[in-house]
VMD Tcl script that draws the C-alpha trace (Angstrom):
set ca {
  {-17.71 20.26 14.94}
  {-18.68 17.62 12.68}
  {-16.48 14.84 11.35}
  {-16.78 12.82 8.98}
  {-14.74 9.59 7.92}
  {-15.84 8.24 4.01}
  {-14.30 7.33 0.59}
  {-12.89 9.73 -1.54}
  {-14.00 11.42 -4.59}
  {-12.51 13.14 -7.57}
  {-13.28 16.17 -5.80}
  {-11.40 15.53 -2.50}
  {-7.99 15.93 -5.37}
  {-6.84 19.06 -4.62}
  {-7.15 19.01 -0.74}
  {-5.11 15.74 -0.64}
  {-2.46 16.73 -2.47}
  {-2.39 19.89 -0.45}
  {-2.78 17.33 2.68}
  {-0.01 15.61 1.50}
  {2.50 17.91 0.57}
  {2.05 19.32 4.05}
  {2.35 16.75 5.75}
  {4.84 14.83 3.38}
  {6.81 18.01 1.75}
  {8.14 16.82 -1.61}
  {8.01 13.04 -1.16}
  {5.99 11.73 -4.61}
  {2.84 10.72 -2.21}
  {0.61 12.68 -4.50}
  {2.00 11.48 -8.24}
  {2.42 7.82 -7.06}
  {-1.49 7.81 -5.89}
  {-2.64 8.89 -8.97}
  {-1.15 6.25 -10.60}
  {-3.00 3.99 -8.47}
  {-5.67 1.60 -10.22}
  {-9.51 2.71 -8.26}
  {-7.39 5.10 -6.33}
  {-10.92 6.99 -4.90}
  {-12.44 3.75 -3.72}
  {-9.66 2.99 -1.64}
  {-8.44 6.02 -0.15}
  {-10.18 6.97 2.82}
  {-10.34 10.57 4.23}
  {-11.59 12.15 7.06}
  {-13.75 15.97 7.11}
  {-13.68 18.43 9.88}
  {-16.32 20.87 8.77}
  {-15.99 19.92 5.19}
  {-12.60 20.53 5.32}
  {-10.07 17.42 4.73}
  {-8.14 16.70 7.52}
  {-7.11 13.49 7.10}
  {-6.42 10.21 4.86}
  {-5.02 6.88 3.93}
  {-5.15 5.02 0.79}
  {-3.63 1.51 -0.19}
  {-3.56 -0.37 -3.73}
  {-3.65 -4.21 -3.69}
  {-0.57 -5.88 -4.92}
  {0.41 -9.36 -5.95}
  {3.69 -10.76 -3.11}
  {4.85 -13.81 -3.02}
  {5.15 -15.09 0.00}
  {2.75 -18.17 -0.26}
  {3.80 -21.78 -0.80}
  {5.50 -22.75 -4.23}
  {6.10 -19.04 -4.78}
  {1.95 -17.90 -5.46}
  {1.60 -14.76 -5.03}
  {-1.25 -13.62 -2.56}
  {-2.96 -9.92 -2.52}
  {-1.81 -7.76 -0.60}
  {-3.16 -4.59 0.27}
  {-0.05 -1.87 0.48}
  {-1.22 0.77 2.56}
  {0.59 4.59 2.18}
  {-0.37 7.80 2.85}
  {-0.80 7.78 5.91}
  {-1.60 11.68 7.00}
  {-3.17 14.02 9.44}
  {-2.88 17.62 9.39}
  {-0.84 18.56 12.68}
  {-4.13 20.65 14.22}
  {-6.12 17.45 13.36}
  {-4.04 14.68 15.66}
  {-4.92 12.92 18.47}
  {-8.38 12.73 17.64}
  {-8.24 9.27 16.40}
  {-8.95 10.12 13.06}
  {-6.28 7.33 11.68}
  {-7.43 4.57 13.74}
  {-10.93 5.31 12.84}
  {-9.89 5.13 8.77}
  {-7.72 2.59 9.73}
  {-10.37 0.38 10.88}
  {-12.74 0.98 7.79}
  {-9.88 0.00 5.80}
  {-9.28 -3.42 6.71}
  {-12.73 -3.95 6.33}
  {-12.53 -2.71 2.98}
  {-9.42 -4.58 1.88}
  {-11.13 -7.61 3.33}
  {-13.73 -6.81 1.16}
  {-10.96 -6.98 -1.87}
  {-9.81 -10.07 -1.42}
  {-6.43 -8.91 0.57}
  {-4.66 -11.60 2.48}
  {-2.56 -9.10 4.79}
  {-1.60 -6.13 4.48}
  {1.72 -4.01 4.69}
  {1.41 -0.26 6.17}
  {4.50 2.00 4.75}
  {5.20 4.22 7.26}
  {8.38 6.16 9.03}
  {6.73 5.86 12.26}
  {5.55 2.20 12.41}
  {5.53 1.72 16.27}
  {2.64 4.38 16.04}
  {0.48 1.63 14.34}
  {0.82 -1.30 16.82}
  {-2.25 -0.20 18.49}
  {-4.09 -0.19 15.54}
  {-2.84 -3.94 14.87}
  {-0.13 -3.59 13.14}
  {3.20 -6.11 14.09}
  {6.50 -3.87 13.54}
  {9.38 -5.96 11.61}
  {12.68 -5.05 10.69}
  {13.33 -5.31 6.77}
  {16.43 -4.55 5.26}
  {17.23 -1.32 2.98}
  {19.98 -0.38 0.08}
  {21.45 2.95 -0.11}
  {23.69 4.48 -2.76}
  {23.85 5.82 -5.70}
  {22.13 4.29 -9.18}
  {24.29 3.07 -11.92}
  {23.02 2.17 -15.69}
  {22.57 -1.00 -16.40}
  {24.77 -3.29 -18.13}
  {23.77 -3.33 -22.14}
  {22.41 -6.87 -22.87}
  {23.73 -8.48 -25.31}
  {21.64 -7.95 -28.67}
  {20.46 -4.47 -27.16}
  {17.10 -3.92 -25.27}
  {13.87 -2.52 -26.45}
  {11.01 -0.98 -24.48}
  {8.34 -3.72 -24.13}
  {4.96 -3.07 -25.50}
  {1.37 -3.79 -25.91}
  {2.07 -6.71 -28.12}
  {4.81 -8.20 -25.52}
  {2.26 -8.70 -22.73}
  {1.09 -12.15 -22.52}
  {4.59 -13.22 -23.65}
  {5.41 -11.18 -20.39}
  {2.28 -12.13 -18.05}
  {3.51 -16.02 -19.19}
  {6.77 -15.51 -17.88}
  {5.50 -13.83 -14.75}
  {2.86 -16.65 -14.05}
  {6.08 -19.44 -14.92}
  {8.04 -17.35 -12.69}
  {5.94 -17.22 -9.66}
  {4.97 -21.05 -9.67}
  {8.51 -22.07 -9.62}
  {10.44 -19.71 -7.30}
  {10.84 -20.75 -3.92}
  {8.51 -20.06 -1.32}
  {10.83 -17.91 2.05}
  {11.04 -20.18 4.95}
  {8.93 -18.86 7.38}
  {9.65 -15.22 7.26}
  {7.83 -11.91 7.69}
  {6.89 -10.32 4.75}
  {9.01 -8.88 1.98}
  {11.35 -6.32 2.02}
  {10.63 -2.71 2.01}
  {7.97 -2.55 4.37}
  {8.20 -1.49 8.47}
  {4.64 -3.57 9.26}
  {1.91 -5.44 9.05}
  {-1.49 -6.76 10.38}
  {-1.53 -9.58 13.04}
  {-3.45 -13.02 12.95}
  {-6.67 -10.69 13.66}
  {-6.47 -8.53 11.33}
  {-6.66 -11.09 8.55}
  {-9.72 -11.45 6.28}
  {-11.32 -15.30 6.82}
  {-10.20 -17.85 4.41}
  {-12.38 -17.92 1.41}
  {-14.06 -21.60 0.43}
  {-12.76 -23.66 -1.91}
}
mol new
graphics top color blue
foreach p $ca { graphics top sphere $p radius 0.5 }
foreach p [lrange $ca 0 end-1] q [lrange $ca 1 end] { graphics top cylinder $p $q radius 0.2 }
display resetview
C-alpha cells in the first residue's frame, strides 16, 4: 500500500467533503472550510492508494490573549478526520506534525485544536483545558436605537479602526489558558521561535 501525506488541491474537494460528512454526519465541517481564506494550502490530507483517507485543516486567526489586549495569530485547527478503516495508522499524528511546521511557517503563535475528543491529542502535544460553553436557545436582538443597517464595503476602515482601538485598550486575561471555545492547545514545544525584532 502506498501512503501518502501532502497539501490539498482543488481536486481533493469532493473526497473531503465525502470524508467529512462520514466521519462528521451533518456538522457544517465542509461549508465552514470553504469559507476559509488559502483553505488548500493549509489543509493537509493523507492518500491510501490515491484514495483520501484522511485530513486536517486550520485557518489562522487574530486572539487576544497578549499583553495590552494585541491580538496574536493563532492557528485554529478543525477537521480533524480519519475514515474508520484508516485509524491507528498514525495518519493524524503524521499530518499533525507537518502542520505545526506549517503554521510555524505562518507566523502562528499557538495554536488551538477543536476537537470532541481532545485527550486523543495529548500525545501529539496538545495540553487539554477546560473552557466554558452556553447552551440555549437564540433570541433576536434588541433593536438599537436609530435602527441598524448591514455594514458594507464603504464601512470598513471605520470598522478595522474600531477593531485596532478596541484591541489596544481591552485588558489583557491574567494568566489564563486560551479563550473560550476551544478543548486544547500546543505546549511550550510546540511553539514557533520568537521572531527578531
Amino acid at each position: 500500500m502506498t501512503t501518502i501525506h501532502r497539501t490539498a488541491t482543488e481536486a481533493d474537494e469532493p473526497a473531503l467533503r465525502v470524508l467529512w460528512a462520514e466521519v462528521f454526519g451533518p456538522a457544517p465541517v465542509a461549508a465552514l472550510w470553504a469559507l476559509g481564506e488559502k483553505r488548500h494550502a493549509r489543509t493537509l490530507v493523507t492518500t491510501e492508494d490515491g484514495r483520501l483517507v484522511a485530513a486536517l485543516h486550520y485557518q489562522p486567526r487574530p486572539v487576544r490573549t497578549a499583553p495590552a489586549g494585541a491580538p496574536a495569530r493563532v492557528a485554529c485547527l478543525g477537521g480533524v478526520a480519519t475514515l474508520p478503516q484508516a485509524r491507528g495508522k498514525g495518519h493524524v499524528r503524521r499530518m499533525l506534525d507537518l502542520a505545526v511546521a506549517r503554521m510555524t511557517e505562518d507566523d502562528c503563535a499557538w495554536s488551538l485544536l477543536f476537537t470532541g475528543t481532545p485527550r486523543v491529542y495529548e500525545g501529539a502535544g496538545w495540553t487539554t483545558y477546560e473552557a466554558p460553553a452556553w447552551e440555549g436557545p437564540l433570541t433576536a436582538p434588541p433593536r438599537a436605537p436609530g435602527g441598524v443597517r448591514a455594514a458594507t464595503a464603504a464601512d470598513l476602515p471605520d470598522l478595522a479602526r474600531l477593531r485596532t482601538a478596541y484591541d489596544t485598550a481591552a485588558p489583557s486575561p491574567p494568566s489564563a489558558p486560551p479563550p473560550t471555545g476551544t478543548t486544547a492547545s500546543p505546549p511550550g514545544t510546540r511553539r514557533p521561535p520568537p521572531r527578531p525584532s
